[in-house]
C-alpha positions in Angstrom: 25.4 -44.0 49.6 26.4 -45.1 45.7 23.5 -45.9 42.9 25.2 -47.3 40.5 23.5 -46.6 36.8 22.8 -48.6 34.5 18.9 -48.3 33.2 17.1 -49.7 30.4 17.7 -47.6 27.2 20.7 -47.6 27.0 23.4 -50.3 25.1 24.4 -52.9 27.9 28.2 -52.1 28.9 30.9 -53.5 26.9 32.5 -55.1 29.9 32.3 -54.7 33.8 31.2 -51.3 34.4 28.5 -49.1 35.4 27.4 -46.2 32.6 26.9 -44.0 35.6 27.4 -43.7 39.5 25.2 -41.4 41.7 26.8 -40.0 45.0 24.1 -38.5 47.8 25.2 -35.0 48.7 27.7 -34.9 51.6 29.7 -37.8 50.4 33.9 -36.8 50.8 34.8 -37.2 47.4 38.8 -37.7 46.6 40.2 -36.8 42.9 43.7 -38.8 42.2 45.8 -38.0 39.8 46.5 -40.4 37.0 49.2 -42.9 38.5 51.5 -44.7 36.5 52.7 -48.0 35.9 56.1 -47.3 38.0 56.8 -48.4 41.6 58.3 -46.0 44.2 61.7 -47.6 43.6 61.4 -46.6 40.1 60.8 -49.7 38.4 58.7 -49.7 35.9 57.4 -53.7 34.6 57.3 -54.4 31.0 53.7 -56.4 31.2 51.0 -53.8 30.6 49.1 -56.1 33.4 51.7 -55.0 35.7 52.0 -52.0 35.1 48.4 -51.5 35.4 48.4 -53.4 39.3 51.5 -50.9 39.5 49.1 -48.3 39.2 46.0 -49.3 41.0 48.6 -50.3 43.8 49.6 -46.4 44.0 45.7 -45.3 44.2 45.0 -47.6 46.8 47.8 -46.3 48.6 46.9 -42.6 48.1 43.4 -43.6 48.3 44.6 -45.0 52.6 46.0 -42.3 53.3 42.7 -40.3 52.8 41.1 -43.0 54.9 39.1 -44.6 51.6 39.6 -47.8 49.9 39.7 -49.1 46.1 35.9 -50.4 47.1 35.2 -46.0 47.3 35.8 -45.7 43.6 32.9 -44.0 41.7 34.8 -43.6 38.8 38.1 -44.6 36.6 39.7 -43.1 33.5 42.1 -45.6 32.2 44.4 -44.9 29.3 46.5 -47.2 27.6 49.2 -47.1 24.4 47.7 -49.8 22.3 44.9 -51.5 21.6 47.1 -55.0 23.0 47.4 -53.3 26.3 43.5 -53.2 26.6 42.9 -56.6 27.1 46.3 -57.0 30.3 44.7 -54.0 31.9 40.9 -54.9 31.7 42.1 -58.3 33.3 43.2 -56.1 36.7 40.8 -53.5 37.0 37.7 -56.5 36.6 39.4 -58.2 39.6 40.1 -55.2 41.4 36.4 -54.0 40.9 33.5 -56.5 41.0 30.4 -55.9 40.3 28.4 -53.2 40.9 31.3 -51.8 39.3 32.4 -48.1 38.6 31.9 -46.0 36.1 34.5 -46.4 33.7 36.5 -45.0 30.6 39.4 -46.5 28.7 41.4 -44.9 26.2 43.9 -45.4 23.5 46.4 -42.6 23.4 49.5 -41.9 21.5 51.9 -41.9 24.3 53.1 -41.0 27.9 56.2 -39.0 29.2 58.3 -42.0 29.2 58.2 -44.7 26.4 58.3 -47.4 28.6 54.9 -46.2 30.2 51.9 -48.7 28.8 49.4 -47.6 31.5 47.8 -45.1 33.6 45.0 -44.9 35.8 43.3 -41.8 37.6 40.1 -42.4 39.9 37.4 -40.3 41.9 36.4 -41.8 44.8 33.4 -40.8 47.4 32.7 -41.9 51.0 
């Protein structure tokens, strides 16, 4: 069973997210690696949007073959190369993730190995 947190107290989040998930002891609990924005073929889209379905694609994938779902996600760290890219990415995880949503963090950073690389996505999931 998931609580998802968000009391009174604290700011209201800044889009669709929870400040905090609870997981009840026992719960499996799956750590993914950040996944990139690059298909198994090795293409890797320009649009930071589809890069970022590129990536969530990947974690539901990994996320199957532990017998779990994108709907197990208790938690996402998102990281992006510009503050442009925010807004594309946003866009897919909100319709990926409805409400109650997971907990949530998105960060600008300086770069990934590859240039081309706009997005990536690592999750824990419990169930």
């Amino acid at each position: 069973m998931l609580t998802h947190l968000t009391p009174d107290g604290v700011r209201k989040p800044f889009a669709a997210y929870s400040h905090a998930v609870e997981v009840q002891a026992g719960a499996r609990l799956v750590f993914c690696s950040g996944q990139l924005g690059i298909s198994p073929d090795d293409v890797v889209p320009e649009d930071a949007g589809a890069q970022a379905e590129q990536c969530f694609s990947a974690i539901a994938t990994i996320l199957a073959a532990a017998g779990m779902t994108l709907s197990d996600v208790v938690r996402i760290n998102a990281y992006v190369t510009a503050r442009e890219h925010m807004r594309p990415y946003m866009a897919v995880r909100d319709r990926l993730f409805p409400a109650p949503s997971p907990a949530s963090t998105l960060m600008i950073v300086g770069g990934f190995t590859r240039e081309e690389f706009k997005v990536e996505v690592e999750v824990v999931a419990a169930g």
